[in-house]
N, C-alpha and C positions, 0 to 999 in steps of 0.2 A: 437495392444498390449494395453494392460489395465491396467498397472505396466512399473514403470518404469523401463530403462535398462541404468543401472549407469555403461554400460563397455565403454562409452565415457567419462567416467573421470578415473575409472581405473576397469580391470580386477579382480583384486582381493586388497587383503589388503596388499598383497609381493610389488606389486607395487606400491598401496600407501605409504607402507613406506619407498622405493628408491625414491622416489621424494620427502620427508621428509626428509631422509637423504642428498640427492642434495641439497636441498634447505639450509639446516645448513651450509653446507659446503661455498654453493657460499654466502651464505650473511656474514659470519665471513668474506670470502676473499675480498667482497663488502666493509666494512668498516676496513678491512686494507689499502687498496689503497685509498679510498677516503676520509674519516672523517677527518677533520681538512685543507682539502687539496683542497676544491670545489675552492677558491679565489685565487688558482693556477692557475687549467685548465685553458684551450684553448677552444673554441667553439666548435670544433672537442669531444676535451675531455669531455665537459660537457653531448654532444648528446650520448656519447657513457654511461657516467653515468647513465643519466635517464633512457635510454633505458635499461640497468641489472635491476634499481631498479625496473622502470615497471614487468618487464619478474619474479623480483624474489617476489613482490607481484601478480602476475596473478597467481605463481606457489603455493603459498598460499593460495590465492583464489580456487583454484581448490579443493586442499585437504581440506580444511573447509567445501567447498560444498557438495563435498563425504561423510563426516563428520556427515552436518548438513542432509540431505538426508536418512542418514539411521534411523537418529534419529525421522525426520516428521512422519517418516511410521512406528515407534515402538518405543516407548516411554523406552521400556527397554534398547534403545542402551545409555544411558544418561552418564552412565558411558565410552564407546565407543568414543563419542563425546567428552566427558570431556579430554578425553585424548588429542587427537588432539588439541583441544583449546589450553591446556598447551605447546606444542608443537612447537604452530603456538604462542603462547604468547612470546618463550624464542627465536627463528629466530626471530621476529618482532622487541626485543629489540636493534638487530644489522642494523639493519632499521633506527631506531628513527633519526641518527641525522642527516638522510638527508634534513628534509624537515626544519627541525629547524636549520642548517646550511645555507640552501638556505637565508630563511629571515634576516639571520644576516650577508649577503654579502652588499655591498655597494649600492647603488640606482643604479650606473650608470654599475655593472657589470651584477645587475640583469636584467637592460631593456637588456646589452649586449646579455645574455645568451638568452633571451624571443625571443629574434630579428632571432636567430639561429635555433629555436626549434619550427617552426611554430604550430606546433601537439599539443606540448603542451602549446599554450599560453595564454589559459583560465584557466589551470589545476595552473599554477603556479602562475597567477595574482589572479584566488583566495586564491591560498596559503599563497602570501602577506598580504591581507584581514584578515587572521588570524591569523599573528604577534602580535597583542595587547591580543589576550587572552591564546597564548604556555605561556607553564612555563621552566624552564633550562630543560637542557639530565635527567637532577640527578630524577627531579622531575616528570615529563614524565614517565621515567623508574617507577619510583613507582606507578603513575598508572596505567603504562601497567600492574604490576605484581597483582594489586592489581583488574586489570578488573573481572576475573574468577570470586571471593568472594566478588563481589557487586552486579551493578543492574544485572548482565549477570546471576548471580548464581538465582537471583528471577525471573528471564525472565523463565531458564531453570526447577525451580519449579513449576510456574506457568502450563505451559507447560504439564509435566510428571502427575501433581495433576488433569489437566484436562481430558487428553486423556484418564485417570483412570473410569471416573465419568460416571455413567450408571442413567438412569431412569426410575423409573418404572410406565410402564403405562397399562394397562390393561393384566398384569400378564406376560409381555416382558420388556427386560431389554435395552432400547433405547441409543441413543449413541448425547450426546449436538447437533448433526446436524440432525439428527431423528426424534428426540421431535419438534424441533423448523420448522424442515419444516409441523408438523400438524396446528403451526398458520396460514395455509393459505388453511387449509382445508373448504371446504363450511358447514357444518358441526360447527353453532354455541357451541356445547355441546361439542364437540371434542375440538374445539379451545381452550374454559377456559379449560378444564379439563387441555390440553396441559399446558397453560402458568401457571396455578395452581400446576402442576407436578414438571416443571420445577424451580417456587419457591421454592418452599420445597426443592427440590436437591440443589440447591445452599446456601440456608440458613443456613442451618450447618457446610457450610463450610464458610462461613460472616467473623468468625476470620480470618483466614489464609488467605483468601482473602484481606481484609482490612488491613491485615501487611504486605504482599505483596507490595500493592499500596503505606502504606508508605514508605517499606523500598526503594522503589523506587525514590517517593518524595524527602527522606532525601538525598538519595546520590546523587540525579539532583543537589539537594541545595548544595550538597556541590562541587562539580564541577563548578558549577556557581561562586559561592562564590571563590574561590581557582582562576580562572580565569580569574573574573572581567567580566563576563556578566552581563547585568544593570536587566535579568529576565530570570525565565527557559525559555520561549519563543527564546529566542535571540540563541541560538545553534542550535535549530533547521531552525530561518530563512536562519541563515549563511550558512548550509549545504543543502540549498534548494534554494540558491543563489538571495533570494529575500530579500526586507524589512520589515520590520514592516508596514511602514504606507498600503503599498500595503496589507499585511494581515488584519490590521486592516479594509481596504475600502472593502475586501469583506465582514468581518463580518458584519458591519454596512449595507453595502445593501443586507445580507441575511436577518438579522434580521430587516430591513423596508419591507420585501416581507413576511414575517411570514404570514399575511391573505391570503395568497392563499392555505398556508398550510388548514386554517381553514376553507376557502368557498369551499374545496375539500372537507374535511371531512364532512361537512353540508350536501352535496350534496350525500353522498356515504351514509349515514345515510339514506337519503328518499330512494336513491333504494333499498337501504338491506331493508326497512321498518322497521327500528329499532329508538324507538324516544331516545334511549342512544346509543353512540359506546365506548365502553371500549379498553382499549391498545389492547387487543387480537383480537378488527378483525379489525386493522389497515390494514389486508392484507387478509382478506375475502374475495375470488372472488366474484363478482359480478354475474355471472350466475352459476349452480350448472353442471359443466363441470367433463367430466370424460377424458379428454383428458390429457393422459400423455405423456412428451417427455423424453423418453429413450433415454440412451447416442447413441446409432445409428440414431435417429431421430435429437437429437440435432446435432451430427455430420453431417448431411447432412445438417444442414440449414445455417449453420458456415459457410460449405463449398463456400455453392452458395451466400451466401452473400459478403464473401468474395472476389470471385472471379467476381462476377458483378462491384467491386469498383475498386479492381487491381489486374491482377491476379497474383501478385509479393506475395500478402499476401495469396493465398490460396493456389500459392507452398510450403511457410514456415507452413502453418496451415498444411498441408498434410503431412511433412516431421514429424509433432511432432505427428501427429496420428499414421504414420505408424512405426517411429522409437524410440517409447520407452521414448517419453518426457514425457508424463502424467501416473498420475499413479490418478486412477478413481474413485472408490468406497470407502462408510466409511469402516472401519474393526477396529479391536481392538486394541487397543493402536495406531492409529494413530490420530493427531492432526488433530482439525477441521478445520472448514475453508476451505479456500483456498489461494493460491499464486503462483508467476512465478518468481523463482529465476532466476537471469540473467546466475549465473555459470562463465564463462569466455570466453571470443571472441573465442578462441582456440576451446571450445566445442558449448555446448547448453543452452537453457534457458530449465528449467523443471519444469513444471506445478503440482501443486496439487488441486484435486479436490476433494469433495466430493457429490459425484451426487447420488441423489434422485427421480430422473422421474419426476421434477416439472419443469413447464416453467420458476421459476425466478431460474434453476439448468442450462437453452439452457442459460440466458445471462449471469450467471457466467462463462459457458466455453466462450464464445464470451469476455468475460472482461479479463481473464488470458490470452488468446492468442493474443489477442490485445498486451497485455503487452508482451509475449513471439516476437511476430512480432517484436515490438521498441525495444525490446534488439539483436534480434536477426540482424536488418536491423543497429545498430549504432557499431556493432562488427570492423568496417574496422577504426575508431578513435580510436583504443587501448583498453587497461585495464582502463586508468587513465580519458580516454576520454567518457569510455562509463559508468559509473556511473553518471546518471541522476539522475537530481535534483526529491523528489514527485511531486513538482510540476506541472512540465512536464510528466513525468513518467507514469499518470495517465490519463494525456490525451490519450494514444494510445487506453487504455482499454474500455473509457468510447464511445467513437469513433465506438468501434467496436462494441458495443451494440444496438449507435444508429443503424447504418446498419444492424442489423438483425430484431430489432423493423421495420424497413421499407422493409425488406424484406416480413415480414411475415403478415403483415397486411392486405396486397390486399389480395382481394378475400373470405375473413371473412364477415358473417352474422354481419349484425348491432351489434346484442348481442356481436359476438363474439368478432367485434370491440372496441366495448364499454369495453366489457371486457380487452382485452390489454391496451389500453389508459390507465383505472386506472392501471392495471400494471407497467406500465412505468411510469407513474407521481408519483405514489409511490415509485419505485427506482428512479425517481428524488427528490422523496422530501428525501430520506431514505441518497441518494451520498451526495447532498447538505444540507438542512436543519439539517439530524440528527448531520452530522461531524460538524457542527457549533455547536451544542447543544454539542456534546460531548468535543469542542475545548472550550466553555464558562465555561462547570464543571469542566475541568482541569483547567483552569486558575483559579476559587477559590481554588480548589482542592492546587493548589499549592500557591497560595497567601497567604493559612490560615498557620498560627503559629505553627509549633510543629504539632504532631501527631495528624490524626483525629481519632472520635471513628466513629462506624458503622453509628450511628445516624447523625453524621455532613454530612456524603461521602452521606449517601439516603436522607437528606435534599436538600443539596445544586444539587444531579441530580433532585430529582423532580421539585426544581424549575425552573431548565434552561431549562424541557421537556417541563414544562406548558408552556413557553414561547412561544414553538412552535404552542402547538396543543389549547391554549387557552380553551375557551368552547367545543370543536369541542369535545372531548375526554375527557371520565373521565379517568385520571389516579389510578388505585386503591393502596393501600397500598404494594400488592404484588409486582407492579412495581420499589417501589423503590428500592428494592434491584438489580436490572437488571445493575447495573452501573457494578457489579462485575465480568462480562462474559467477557467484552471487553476487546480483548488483547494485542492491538495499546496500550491503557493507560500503560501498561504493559513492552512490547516491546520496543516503541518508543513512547516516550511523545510526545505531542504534532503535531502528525502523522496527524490526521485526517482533519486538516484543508487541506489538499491536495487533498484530496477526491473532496472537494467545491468548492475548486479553479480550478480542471480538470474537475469538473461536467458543470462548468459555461464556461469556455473555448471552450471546447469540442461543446455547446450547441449555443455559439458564431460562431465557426468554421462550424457547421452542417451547418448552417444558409445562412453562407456563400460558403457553396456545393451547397446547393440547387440552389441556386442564382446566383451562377457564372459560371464560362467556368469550366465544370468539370474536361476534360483533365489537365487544367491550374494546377486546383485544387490540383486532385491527385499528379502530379509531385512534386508541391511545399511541401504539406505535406509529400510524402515519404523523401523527401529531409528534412524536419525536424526532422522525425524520426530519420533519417540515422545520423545527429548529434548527437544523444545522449545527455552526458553532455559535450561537447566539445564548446557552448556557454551558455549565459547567457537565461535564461526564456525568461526576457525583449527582446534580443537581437531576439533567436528565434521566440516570438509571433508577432514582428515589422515587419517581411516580409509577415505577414498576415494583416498588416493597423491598429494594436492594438497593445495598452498604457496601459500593466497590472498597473503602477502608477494611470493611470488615473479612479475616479472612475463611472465614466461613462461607462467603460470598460465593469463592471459588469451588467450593466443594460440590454447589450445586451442579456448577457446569461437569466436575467430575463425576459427579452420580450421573447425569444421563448419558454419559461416556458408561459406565459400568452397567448401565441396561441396556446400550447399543452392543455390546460384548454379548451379553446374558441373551438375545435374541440372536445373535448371529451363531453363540452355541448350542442354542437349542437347533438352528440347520442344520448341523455339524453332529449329528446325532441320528444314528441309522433308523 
């Protein structure tokens, strides 16, 4: 199947809105019996709370997904969606005061309750965690009401404004994921023309985009401000259950590793034989290959990669081929990109792709299913349990890339060799380096005063880009507008440093596959997966002998970045 089949969340819309109706119903009855009343219960009592509030968020979850689902794939369901939101916004508000009651129990009844509730002992120890920045019910309430008509309502135009946007390129009207897979056509003239086309498309649209980004800005600032976080950063660390310093120690040893960015690019320079490299053939093959991988070719290598590592991950890759979890190809009004919604334990996790017959389309499916894998192996710890941190989250994906990259390498002609290596070092510098570039422009982005104009937002990205690529690359004037595509900025501020963090992890962990009792291996990592977010980052990456605090941590993932270097120049070598 090559479309999705949303009759695992419900058969028709009758039924979704009997379990919409369900749901109104049990959560009024939810907080008749229980609001004001948790510092009564008995341990008994409490387990049996949790367990409705879980069941009657997983039952919300469900229909949102449905919700958001019909929306990814047709931009006109926007209205469709919006409804549901409202929906799920006015049950939610009969919600609110569980968790904001939890923290205002006594010290000694919440370890009581923690001590009863094995399952959930990390869900509500983080909950504690974030007692200093809830505001009252009263206050809550208003911004739940108020979520729809802020940044959600700019997420969702964003969105709709995009999947709209067509370009014209040689008398065809291309689709943002279209255009942009010709930057990696061998075909110097194609490439500008490409990233030349695709400026122009976006430039006209530079306002609406840039007040987008602000109104985004603004309303982070004010949730901050309202709550008493010390910076927009701090919300996002909290729900990724890590620190600051520890974000901070990757950025710093990503950006002390920035020269390998630029001694790659020196070097891909002399093969192309080009004494400049402009942004656009950052991803240039390297030989003029006519090899495409078709979603049935990528599909077969998925397969066998998978199953060579565990074959627990090529029964669940197989279950989402044959049953309706991915839905495939670009078409009209559907958003770009790609993603693996988790959905809920109860069903499925559901893939979107947009695949294009390029080989960096075979590691895209291998990165979502990754992630489909981790959602789908952490379903037995709950609804509550299996919302993983990005952190983590991204480890599963980046994981499952590397194993197809070593699947697929043996047996390739030098050339051809060579040619995958820059592929892959390129989506290592693209996971790690660029999400630091783009995690340093948000932070001025959101550091600067008041509104920016176009000209601040394409200043301040050009300069966090040079950081990277130094001399290596002329960035030209067309580029600086490219900040305005990115949807993470959008979506989820300060999203992308997760990228970095499971690019370097991930590259840590590889390292330590190769190296160790693989059997060992696999067991321990499915066993991490299977957690979910039922522990902490730290908690999980310490039964692998790593100290995300420590910043030597990172170094690791940088060394097997400086031997993926050291092997692709020794190709590079007559």
């Amino acid at each position: 199947m090559l479309n999705w089949d949303l009759n695992a969340l419900y058969e028709n819309e009758m039924a979704l809105d009997a379990d919409l109706s369900d749901a109104s119903v049990r959560a009024k009855s939810f907080e008749t019996v229980y609001k004001g009343k948790l510092k009564e219960l008995q341990v008994n009592e409490f387990l049996e709370s949790i367990r409705e509030y879980e069941a009657l968020n997983e039952k919300l979850g469900r229909i949102m997904t449905y919700a958001f689902l019909r929306f990814a794939t047709n931009s006109e369901q926007g209205a469709f969606y919006a409804k549901y939101q409202h929906e799920q916004s006015k049950i939610a508000e009969n919600l609110l005061f569980f968790e904001l009651e939890f923290n205002k129990l006594s010290k000694v009844k919440q370890e009581e309750f923690i001590a009863s509730v094995p399952m959930y002992k990390f869900y509500l120890e983080s909950l504690m965690e974030e007692k200093p920045y809830q505001l009252s019910q009263k206050e809550e309430r208003i911004l739940l009401k108020k979520e729809m008509t802020s940044a959600s309502a700019f997420s969702r135009l964003f969105d709709e404004h995009f999947s709209r946007l067509t370009f014209a390129y040689e008398g065809e009207k291309l689709s943002e994921e279209e255009i942009l897979s010709k930057l990696q056509d061998a075909n110097r003239e194609v490439r500008k023309k490409a990233a030349h086309v695709f400026t122009k498309g976006i430039k006209e649209h530079q306002p609406l985009l840039g007040y987008i980004f602000n109104m985004i800005k603004t309303d982070l600032a004010s949730e901050c401000e309202l709550r008493g976080y010390k910076n927009a950063e701090q919300p996002r660390h909290m729900d990724n259950k890590i620190t600051q310093k520890s974000v901070d120690a990757l950025v710093n040893s990503a950006e002390r590793s920035f020269h390998l960015v630029q001694n790659y690019y020196t070097q891909k320079a002399k093969l192309l034989g080009l004494e400049e490299l402009f942004e656009y053939d950052r991803y240039a093959p390297l030989e003029d290959s006519n090899a495409l991988y078709d979603f049935e070719t990528s599909q077969k290598i998925v397969l066998e990669a998978f199953a060579k590592f565990n074959p627990k991950f090529h029964e669940i890759a197989s279950m989402a081929f044959e049953k309706g979890w991915i839905d495939v190809f670009p078409k009209e009004r559907k958003r770009g990109g790609a993603f693996s919604h988790p959905a809920t334990p109860s069903t499925h996790p559901y893939v979107l792709l947009n695949h294009t017959n390029t080989r960096r389309d075979l590691f895209t499916l291998a990165h979502e299913l990754g992630h489909a894998i981790h959602q789908y192996l952490s379903r037995d710890v709950g609804y509550l349990g299996s919302d993983t941190p990005l952190t983590t989250s991204e480890t599963a994906s980046v994981f499952a890339e590397m194993l197809v990259f070593d699947a697929i390498k043996d047996g390739l002609s030098k050339e051809e060799k060579r040619s995958l290596y820059a592929s892959k070092i390129e989506d290592v510098f693209s996971t790690l380096y660029r999400q630091i570039n783009f995690t340093t422009f948000e932070r001025k982005v959101h550091a600067h005063e008041g509104e920016l104009d176009l000209e601040t937002f394409n200043r301040y990205w050009m300069e966090e880009s040079q950081k990277m690529f130094g001399k290596s690359i002329t960035l030209s004037k067309d580029y600086a507008l490219w900040w305005s595509y990115i949807p993470h900025f959008i979506h989820s501020p300060f999203y992308c440093y997760a990228y970095s963090y499971g690019q370097l992890l991930v590259l840590a962990l590889y390292g330590l596959y190769k190296r160790s009792d693989k059997e060992a291996f696999v067991h321990n990592y499915t066993q991490f997966l299977s957690a979910g977010g039922s522990q902490s980052p730290k908690a999980l990456i310490k039964k692998f002998g790593f100290d995300i605090e420590d910043e030597g941590f990172w170094q690791l993932g940088i060394g097997e970045i400086e031997i993926l270097l050291e092997e692709f120049k020794g190709l590079c070598d007559d």
